[in-house]
C-alpha positions in Angstrom: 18.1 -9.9 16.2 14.7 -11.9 16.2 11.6 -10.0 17.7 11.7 -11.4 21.7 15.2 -10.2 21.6 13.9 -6.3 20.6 11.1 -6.6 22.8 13.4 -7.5 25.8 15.9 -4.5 25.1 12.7 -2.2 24.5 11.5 -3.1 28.0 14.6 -2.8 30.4 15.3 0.6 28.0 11.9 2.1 29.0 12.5 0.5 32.7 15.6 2.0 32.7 14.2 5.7 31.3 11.1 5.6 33.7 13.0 7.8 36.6 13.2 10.1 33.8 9.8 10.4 32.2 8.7 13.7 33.5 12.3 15.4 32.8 13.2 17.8 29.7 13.2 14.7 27.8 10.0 13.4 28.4 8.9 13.8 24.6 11.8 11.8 23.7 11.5 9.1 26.2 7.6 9.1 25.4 8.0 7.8 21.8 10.5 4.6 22.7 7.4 3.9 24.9 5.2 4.2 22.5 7.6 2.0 20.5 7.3 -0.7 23.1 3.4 -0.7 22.7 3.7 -0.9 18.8 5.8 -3.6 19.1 4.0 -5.6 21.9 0.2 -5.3 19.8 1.8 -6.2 16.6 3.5 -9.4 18.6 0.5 -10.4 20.3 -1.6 -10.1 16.8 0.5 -11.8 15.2 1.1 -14.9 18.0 -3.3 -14.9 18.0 -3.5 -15.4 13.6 -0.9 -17.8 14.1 -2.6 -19.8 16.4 -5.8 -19.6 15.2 -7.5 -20.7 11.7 -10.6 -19.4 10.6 -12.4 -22.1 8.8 -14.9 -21.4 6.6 -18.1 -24.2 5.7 -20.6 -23.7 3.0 -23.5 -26.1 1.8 -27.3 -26.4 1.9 -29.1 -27.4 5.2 -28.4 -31.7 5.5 -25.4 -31.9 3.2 -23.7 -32.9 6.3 -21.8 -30.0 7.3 -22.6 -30.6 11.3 -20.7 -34.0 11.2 -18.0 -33.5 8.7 -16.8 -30.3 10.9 -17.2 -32.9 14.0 -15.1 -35.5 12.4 -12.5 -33.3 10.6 -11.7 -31.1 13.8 -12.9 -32.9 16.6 -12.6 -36.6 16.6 -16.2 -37.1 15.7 -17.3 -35.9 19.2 -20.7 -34.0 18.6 -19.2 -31.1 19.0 -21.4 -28.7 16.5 -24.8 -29.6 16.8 -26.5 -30.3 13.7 -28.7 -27.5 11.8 -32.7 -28.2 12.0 -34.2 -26.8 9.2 -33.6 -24.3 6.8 -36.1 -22.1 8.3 -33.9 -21.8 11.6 -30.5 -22.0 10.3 -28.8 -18.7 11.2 -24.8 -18.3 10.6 -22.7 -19.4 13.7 -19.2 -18.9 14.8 -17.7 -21.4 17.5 -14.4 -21.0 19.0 -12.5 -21.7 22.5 -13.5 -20.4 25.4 -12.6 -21.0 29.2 -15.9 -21.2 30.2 -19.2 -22.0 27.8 -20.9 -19.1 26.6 -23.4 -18.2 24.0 -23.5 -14.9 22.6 -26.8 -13.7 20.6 -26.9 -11.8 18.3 -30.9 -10.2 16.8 -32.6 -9.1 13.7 -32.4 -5.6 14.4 -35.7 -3.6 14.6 -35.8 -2.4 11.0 -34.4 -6.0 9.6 -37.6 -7.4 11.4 -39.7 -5.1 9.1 -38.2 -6.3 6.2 -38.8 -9.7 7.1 -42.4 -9.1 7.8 -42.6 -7.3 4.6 -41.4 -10.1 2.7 -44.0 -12.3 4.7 -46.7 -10.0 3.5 -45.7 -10.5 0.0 -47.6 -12.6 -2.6 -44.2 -13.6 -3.6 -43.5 -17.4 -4.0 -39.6 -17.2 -4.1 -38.0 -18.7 -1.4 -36.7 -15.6 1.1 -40.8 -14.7 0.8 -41.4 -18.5 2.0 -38.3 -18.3 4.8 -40.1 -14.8 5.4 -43.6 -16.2 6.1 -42.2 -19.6 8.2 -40.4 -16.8 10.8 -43.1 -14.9 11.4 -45.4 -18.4 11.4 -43.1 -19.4 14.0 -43.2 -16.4 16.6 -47.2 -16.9 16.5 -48.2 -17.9 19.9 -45.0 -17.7 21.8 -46.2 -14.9 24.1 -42.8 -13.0 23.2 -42.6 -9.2 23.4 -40.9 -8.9 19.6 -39.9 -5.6 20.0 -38.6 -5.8 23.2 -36.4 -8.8 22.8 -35.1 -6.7 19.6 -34.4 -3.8 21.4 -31.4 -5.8 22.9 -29.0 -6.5 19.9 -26.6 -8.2 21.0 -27.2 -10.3 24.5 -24.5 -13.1 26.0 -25.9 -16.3 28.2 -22.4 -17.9 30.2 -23.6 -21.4 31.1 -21.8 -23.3 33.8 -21.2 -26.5 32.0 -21.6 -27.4 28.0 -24.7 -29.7 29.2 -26.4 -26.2 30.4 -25.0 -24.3 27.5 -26.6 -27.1 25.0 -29.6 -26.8 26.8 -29.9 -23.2 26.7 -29.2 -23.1 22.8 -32.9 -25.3 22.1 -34.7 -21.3 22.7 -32.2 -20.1 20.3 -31.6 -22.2 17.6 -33.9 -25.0 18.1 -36.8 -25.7 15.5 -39.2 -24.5 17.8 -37.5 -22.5 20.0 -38.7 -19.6 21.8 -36.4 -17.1 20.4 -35.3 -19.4 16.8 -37.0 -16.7 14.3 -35.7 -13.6 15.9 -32.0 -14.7 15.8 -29.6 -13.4 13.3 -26.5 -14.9 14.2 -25.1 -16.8 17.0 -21.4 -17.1 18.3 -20.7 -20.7 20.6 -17.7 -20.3 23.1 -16.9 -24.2 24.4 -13.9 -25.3 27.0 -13.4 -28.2 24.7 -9.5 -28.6 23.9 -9.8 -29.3 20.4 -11.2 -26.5 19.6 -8.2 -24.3 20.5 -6.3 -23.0 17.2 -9.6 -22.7 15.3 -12.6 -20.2 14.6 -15.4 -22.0 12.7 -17.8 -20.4 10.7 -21.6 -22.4 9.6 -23.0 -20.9 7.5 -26.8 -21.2 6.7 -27.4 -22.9 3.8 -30.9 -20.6 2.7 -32.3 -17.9 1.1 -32.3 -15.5 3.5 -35.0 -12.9 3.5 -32.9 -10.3 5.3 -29.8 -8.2 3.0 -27.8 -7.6 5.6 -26.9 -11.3 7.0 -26.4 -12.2 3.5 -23.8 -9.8 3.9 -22.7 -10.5 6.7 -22.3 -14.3 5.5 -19.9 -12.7 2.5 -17.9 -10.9 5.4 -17.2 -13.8 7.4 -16.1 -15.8 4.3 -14.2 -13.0 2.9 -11.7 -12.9 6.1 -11.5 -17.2 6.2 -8.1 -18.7 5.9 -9.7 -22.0 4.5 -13.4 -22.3 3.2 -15.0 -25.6 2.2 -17.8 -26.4 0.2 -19.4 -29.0 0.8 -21.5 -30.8 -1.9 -23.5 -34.2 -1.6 -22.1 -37.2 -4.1 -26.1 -37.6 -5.1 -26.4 -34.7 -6.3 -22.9 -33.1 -6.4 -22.9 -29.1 -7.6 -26.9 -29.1 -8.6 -28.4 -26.0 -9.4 -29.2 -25.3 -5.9 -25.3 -25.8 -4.8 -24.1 -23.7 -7.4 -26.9 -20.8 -6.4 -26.2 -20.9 -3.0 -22.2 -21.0 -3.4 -22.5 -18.0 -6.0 -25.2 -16.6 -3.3 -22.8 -17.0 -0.7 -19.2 -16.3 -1.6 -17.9 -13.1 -1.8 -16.6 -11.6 -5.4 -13.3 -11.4 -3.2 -11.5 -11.8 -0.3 -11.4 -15.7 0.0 -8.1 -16.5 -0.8 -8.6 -20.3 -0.9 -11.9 -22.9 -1.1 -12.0 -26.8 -0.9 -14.4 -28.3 -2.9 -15.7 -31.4 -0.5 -18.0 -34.0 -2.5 -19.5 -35.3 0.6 -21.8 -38.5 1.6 -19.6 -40.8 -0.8 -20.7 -43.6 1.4 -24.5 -42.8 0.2 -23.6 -42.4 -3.6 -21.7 -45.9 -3.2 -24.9 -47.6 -2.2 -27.0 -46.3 -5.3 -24.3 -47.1 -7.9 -22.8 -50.1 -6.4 -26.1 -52.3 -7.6 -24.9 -51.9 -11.2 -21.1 -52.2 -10.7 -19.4 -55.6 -10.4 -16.9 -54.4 -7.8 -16.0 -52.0 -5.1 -13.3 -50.6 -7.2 -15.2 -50.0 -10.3 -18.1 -47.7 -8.5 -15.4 -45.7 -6.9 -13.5 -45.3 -10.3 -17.2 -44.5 -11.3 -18.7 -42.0 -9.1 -15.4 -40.4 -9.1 -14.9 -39.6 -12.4 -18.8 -38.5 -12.5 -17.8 -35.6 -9.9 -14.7 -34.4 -11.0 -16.3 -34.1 -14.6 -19.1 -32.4 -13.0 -17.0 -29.9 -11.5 -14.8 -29.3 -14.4 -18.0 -28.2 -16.0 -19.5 -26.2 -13.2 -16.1 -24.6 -12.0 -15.3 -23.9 -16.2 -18.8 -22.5 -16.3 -18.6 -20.4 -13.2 -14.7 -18.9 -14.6 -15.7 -18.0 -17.6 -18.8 -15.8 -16.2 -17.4 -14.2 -13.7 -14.7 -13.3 -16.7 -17.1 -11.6 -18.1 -17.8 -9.3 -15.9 -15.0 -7.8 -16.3 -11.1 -7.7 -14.9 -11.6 -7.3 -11.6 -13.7 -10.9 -11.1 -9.5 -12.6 -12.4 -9.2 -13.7 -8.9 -12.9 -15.2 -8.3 -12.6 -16.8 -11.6 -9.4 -18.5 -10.5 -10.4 -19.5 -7.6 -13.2 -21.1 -9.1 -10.5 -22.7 -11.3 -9.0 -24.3 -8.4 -12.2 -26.0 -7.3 -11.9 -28.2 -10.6 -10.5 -31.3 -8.3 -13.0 -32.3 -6.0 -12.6 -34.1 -2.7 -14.5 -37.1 -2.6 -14.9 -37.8 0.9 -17.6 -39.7 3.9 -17.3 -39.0 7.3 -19.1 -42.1 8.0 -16.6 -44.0 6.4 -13.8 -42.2 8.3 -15.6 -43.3 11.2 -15.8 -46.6 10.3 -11.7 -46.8 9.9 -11.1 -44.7 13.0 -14.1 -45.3 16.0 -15.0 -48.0 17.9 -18.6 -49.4 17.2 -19.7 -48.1 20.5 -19.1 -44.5 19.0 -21.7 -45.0 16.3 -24.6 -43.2 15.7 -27.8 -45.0 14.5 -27.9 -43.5 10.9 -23.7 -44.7 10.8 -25.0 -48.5 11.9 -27.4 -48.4 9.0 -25.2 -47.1 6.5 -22.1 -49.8 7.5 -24.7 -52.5 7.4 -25.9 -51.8 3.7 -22.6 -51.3 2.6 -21.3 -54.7 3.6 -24.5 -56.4 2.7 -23.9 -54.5 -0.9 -20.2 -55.7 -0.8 -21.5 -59.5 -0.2 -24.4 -59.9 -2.4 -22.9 -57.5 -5.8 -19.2 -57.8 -5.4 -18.6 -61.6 -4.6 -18.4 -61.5 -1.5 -16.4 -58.7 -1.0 -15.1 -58.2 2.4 -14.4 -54.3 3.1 -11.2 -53.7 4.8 -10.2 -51.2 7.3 -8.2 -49.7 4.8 -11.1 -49.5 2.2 -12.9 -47.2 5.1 -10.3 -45.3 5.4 -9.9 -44.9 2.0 -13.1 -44.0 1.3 -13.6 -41.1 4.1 -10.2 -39.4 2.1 -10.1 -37.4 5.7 -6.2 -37.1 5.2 -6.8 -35.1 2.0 -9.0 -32.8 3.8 -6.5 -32.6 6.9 -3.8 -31.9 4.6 -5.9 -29.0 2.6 -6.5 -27.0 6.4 -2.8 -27.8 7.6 -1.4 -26.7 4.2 -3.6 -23.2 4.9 -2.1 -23.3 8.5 1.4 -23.2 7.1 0.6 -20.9 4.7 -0.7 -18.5 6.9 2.0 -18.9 9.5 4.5 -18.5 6.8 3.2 -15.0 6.0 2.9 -14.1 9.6 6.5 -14.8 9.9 7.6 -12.5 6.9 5.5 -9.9 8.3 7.3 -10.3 11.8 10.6 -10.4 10.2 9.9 -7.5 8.3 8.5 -6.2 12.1 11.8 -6.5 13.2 14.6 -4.3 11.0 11.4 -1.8 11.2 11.6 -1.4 14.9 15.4 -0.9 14.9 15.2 1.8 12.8 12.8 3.6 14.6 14.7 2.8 18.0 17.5 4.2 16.3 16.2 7.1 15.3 14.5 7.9 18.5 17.5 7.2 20.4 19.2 9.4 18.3 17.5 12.2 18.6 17.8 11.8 22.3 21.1 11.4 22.7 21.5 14.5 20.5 19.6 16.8 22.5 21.2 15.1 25.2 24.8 16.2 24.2 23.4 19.7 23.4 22.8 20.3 27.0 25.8 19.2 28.1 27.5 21.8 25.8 25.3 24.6 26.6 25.8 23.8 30.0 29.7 23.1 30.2 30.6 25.4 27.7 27.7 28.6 27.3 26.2 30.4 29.4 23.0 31.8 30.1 23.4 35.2 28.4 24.6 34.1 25.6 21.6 31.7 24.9 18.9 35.0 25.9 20.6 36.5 23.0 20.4 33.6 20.5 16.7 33.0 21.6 16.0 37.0 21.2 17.7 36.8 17.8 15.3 33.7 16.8 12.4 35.6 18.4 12.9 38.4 15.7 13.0 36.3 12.9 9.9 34.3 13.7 8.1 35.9 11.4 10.4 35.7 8.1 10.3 32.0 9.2 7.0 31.6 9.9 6.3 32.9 6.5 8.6 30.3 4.8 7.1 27.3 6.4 3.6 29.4 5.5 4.5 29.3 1.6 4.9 25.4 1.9 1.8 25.1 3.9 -0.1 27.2 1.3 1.3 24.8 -2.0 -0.1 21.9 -0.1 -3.4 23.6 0.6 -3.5 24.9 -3.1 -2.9 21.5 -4.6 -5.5 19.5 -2.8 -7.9 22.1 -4.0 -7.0 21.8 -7.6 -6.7 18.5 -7.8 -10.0 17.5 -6.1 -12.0 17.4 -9.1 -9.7 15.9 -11.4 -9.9 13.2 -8.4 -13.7 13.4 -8.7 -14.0 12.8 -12.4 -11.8 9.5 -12.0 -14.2 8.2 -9.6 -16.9 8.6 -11.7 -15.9 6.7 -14.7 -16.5 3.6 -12.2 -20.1 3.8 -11.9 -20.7 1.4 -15.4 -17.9 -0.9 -14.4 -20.4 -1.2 -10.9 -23.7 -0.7 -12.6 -23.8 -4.3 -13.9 -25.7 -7.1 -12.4 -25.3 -10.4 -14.1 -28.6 -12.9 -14.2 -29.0 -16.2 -12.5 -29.7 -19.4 -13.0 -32.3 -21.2 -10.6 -35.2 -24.2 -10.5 -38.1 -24.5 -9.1 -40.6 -27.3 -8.0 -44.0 -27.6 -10.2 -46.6 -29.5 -8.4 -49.9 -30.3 -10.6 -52.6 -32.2 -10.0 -55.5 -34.0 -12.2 -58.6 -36.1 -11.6 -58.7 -39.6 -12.6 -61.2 -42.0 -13.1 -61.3 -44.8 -10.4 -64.6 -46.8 -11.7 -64.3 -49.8 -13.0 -66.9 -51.3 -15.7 -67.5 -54.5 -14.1 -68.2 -52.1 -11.0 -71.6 -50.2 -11.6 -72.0 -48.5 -8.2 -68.0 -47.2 -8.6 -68.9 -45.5 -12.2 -68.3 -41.8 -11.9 -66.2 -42.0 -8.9 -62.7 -40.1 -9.3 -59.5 -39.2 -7.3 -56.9 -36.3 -7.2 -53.4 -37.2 -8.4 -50.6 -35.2 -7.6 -47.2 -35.3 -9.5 -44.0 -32.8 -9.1 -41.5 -31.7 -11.7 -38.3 -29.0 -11.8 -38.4 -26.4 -14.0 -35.3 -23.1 -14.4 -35.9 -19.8 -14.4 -33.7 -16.8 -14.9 -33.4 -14.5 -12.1 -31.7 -11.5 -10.5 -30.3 -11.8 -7.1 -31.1 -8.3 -5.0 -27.9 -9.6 -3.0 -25.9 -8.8 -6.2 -27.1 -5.7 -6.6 -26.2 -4.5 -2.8 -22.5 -6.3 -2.8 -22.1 -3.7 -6.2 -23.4 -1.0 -4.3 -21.0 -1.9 -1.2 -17.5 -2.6 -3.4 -18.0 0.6 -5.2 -18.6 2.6 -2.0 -15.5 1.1 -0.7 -13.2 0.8 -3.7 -14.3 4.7 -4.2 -13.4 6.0 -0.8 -10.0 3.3 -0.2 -9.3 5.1 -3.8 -10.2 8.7 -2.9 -8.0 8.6 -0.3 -5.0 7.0 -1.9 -5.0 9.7 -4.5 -5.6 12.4 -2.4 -2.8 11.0 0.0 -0.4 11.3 -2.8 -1.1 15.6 -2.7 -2.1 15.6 1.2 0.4 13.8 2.4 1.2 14.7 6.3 5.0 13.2 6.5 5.9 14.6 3.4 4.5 18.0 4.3 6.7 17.6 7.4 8.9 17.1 5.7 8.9 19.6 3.3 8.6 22.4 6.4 11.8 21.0 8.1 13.7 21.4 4.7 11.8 25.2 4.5 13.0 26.0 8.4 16.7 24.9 7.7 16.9 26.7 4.4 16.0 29.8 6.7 18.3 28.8 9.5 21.2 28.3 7.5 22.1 31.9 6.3 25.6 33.4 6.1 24.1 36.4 8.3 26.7 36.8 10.8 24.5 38.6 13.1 21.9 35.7 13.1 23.4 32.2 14.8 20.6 30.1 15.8 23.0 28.0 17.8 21.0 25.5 20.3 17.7 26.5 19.4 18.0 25.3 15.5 16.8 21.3 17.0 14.2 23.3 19.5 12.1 24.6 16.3 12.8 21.2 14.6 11.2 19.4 17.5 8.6 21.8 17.3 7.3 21.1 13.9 7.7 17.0 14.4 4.9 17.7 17.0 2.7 19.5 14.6 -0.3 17.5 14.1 -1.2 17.6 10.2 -4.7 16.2 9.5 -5.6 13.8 7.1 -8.5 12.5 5.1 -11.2 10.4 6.5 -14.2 9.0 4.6 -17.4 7.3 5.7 -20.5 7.0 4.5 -22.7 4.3 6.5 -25.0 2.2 5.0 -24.6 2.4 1.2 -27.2 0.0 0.2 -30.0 0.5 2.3 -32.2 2.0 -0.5 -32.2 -1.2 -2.6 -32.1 -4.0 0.4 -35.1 -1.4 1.6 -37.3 -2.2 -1.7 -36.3 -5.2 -3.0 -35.0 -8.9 -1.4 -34.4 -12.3 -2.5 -34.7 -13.5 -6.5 -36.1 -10.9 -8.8 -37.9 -13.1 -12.1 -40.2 -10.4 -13.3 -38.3 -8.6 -16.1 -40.1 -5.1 -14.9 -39.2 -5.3 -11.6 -35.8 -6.4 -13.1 -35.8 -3.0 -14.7 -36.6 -1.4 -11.6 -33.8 -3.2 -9.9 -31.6 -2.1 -12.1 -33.0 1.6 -12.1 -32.1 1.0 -8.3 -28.8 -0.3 -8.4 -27.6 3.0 -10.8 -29.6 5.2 -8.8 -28.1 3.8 -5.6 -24.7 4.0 -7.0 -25.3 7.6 -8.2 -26.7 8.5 -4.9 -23.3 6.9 -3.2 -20.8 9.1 -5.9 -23.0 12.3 -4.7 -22.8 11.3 -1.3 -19.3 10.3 -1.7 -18.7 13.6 -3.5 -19.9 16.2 -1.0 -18.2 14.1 2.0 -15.0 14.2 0.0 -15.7 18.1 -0.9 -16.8 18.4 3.1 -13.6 16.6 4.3 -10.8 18.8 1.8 -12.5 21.8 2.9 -12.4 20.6 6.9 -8.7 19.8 5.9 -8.0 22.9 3.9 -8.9 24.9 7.1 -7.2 23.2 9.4 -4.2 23.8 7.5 -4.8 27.0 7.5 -5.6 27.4 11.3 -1.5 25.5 11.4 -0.4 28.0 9.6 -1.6 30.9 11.1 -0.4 29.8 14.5 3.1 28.3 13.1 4.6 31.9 14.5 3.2 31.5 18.3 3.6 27.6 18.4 7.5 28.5 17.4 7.7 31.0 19.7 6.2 29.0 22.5 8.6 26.3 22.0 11.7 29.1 22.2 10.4 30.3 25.3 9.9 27.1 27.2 13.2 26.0 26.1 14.6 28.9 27.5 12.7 28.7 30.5 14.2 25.1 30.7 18.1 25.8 30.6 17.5 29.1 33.1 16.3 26.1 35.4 19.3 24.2 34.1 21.6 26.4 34.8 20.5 27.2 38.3 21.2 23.6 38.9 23.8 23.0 36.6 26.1 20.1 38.2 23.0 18.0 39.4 21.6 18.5 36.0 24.9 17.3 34.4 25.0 14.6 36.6 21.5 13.8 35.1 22.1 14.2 31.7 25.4 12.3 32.2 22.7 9.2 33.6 20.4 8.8 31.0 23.3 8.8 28.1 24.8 6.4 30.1 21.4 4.1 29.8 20.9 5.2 26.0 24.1 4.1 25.3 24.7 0.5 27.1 21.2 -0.2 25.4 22.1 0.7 22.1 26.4 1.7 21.3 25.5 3.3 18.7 23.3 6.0 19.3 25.0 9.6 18.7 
């Protein structure tokens, strides 16, 4: 049976049962409906992952990421518009939509402060540079700041892409009216080719605010595909490799490209010493891929370092060891009519066939040269293959949807069919005097039972208080694990300047006469990112709670404490008392303790980080305030054990005395359920051959839906 085939049964079943829903068996007939509403979400998230890839970009500002998206996904329609500066670049999502829309997302009210902070600083890193351009930028624009923050999250519906295009210059535009407060910004177009994708952009900056960096990592942690995009020119510098270490997530992304873009641009500054087209692709490509097997090797082994839990990372980084050399203006070349081409595309395909005929003899390049060169297939191939992938999961998950349901269906059906036949027996073959007495008999005993299903209630609530500090003390061992933060590597640019002399000797009147000269160099530095420092502070906080509550779960454990009280109530029903037979009313209490419902443990703490991102951003050089942020990080991790620990102490306590309040009223919820059922066959029985005629109905249904229900 494949899942449309369940899903049609599940719907003419609850069709079928609806005349019945407010019957005896409306608990029953409640939970296949419920089934049917599992089943449909679970379809219909499953049909929307299918369909949809989330593709992930990375690279600085003018690596090209604008127009290799446009030519990969859309057919080199300008689809994404380019990034302006770093300065304005804010991460952006763009996916299908039925009509164009721009959603908006601001700097919230307290990020703003930060940034203005940063602004105020003497610092001459480059979030403190971003910092001061923002704030630069709102000068002048007559803009109520605190106002325009106030809103959060605003969305502008254009009628046509034209308008929507239009209305995106005040929001992302270099000098547009709202640029500096933006944080994010999500693009909806009608544009066919967009369908079956999300697209994330990231900004390739230093961004002067913790929580986009953040954000950034959360986007690229839950990315079928990301690709990094490097210029040929200067494949995987030191600023690539900061921003992809700045950037990425230490987990989550499952799979990365590495994309050495621009190839056409590298061919033109190599070709001049090579004496064929051939030879300076055989060249540069052996340049980047031993580039990358240093990098990526160097990137592994650090991230090994750090300790077990960085395996995946450092893998992944392993994987990145084979670049993709790749030019979208070479796959334009092979695959657009001239008309199609942009100015800069002109340029480039007229120096590289005036390189081709005045190095390389002559050298006429062919159609499949281009289409060589812009290697698109490669990178078609690397999304499709994470399309299959992903769709090949999705189906194990539905197929292991399916046998799931059935059980359940079964079950349920059971059950009702079950209760079903009991009332045809009490009614056919008891009567109502003899059930009074079976129900008074129960009614006694509630009590001794109660007690019994108290005892089990009371192990549970005992074990969750003796094991919470052994729980505790586990938790804690994780803070030095979390408490390191690893340095950086970054470069900077020097300028000096010097006075020359400009006289000349044979020039009296120009003796004495000097000018300025400037001249720039690149220097490294070793820094700490505060980023790092906040992503520890976050994993810990939710490694800590996911494994708080897996342990606990293990002594807490709401089905198994079911489960445990239903063994408890049958051990006390089944006695060789001949003056006791609980008869009918042995499923009633059952029933009655499947609808108990058992709390369980819920954790959350809110923002974990805020203390550090709240004194410290961007690269930290000075090796006392390196100290301090490393003061901050243990402090902030302490502060999230403590906080973790009285929440934890707060919940079991919470939980503890709910159990408590459960047990205390197991005795009047039983006795509750015995008196409604009793209430229920007196009814019954007043009406016996119409309510035969009923019961008769709905086994009927049960039954030509699913044979084997009993």
């Amino acid at each position: 049976m494949n899942s449309q085939t369940i899903k049609h049964q599940l719907d003419q079943l609850c069709h079928d049962l609806s005349v019945w829903e407010t019957s005896h068996f409306q608990s029953d007939i409640a939970k296949i409906k419920e089934l049917k509403s599992d089943l449909k979400t679970k379809l219909e998230r499953f049909s929307m992952q299918e369909q949809t890839l989330s593709i992930g970009i990375i690279g600085q500002v003018k690596a090209g990421k604008s127009s290799f998206l446009n030519a990969l996904l859309f057919d080199g329609h300008p689809v994404l518009p380019e990034a302006a500066t770093p300065k304005t670049a804010n991460l952006t999502k763009i996916s299908y939509g039925e009509k164009p829309l721009l959603e908006v997302t601001y700097y919230s009210p307290q990020e703003w402060q930060e940034i203005e902070r940063e602004a105020a600083s003497s610092g001459a890193h480059a979030e403190a540079i971003v910092a001061r351009e923002l704030c630069k930028m709102m000068e002048g624009k007559g803009v109520d700041i605190a106002t325009v923050l106030s809103q959060q999250h605003v969305k502008f519906p254009a009628e046509d892409v034209a308008e929507l295009m239009r209305m995106m210059n005040d929001y992302v535009g270099e000098n547009g009216r709202y640029t500096a407060l933006v944080k994010a910004t999500h693009l909806y177009f009608p544009i066919e080719e967009l369908k079956g994708f999300h697209v994330v952009d990231t900004p390739g900056m230093n961004d002067p605010v913790q929580s986009r960096t953040q954000h950034t990592k959360e986007y690229m942690a839950s990315c079928d595909v990301v690709f990094f995009l490097s210029r040929c020119s200067q494949f995987l510098n030191e600023s690539d490799m900061d921003l992809l270490m700045r950037q990425l997530p230490s987990r989550g992304v499952k799979r990365m490209i590495l994309v050495a873009g621009q190839f056409d641009s590298v061919l033109l500054d190599d070709g001049y010493d090579r004496d064929s087209l051939e030879l300076t692709e055989k060249n540069v490509r052996q340049r980047v891929t031993a580039r990358a097997e240093k990098e990526m090797e160097n990137v592994a082994l650090a991230r090994e370092d750090q300790g077990e839990e960085y395996a995946d990372i450092a893998n992944l980084m392993r994987s990145m060891k084979s670049p993709i050399v790749a030019s979208t203006f070479a796959h334009s070349f092979a695959t657009l009519p001239q008309e199609r081409w942009n100015k800069s595309m002109k340029h480039s395909f007229s120096q590289l066939t005036s390189l081709a005929q005045e190095q390389w003899n002559a050298y006429e390049i062919s159609q499949a040269d281009w289409q060589r060169l812009g290697n698109f297939n490669a990178l078609t191939n690397a999304y499709q293959t994470a399309r299959q992938d992903k769709q090949a999961l999705l189906a194990a998950q539905r197929l292991a949807l399916v046998p799931e349901i059935q059980r359940r269906l079964q079950e349920n059906l059971n059950h009702l069919s079950g209760t079903i036949q009991d009332r045809i027996t009490q009614l056919s073959e008891g009567d109502i005097g003899e059930l009074e007495a079976a129900q008074a008999l129960c009614q006694k005993r509630l009590r001794r039972i109660a007690d019994h299903l108290n005892l089990e209630v009371s192990k549970t609530r005992d074990a969750a208080n003796s094991t919470r500090r052994a729980i505790l003390q586990e938790l804690q061992q994780g803070l030095t694990t979390f408490s390191k933060i690893e340095s950086r590597k970054g470069t900077e640019t020097i300028e000096t300047s010097r006075e020359v002399s400009t006289s000349s000797w044979y020039k009296p009147w120009t003796w004495g006469d000097t000018k300025r000269v400037y001249s720039t160099s690149s220097r490294s530095y070793d820094y700490f990112a505060t980023s790092d420092a906040v992503e520890q502070v976050i994993h810990y906080s939710n490694d800590s709670a996911a494994n708080l509550q897996r342990a606990f779960s293990k002594v807490v454990n709401p089905k198994l404490l079911k489960e445990s009280l239903r063994t408890a109530l049958l051990q006390e029903l089944n006695t060789s008392d001949a003056n006791f037979d609980p008869g009918h009313f042995r499923r009633v209490l059952s029933d009655t303790l499947d609808q108990l419902v058992l709390p369980e443990l819920k954790l959350g703490l809110g923002n974990t980080a805020e203390a550090i991102s709240k004194d410290f951003s961007g690269e930290i050089r000075d090796n006392t305030d390196a100290e301090k942020l490393r003061m901050a990080l243990q402090h902030s991790l302490e502060t999230v054990f403590k906080k973790l620990s009285k929440e934890f102490d707060k919940q079991v306590t919470s939980l503890c005395n709910e159990l408590e309040i459960i047990s205390n009223s197991l005795a009047d919820k039983l006795s509750e359920g015995l008196q409604s059922e009793l209430t229920d066959l007196r009814r019954a029985f007043a009406d016996k051959e119409n309510e035969l005629k009923t019961y008769e109905s709905i086994l009927k249904v049960v039954t030509q839906h699913y044979p084997s229900a009993n």
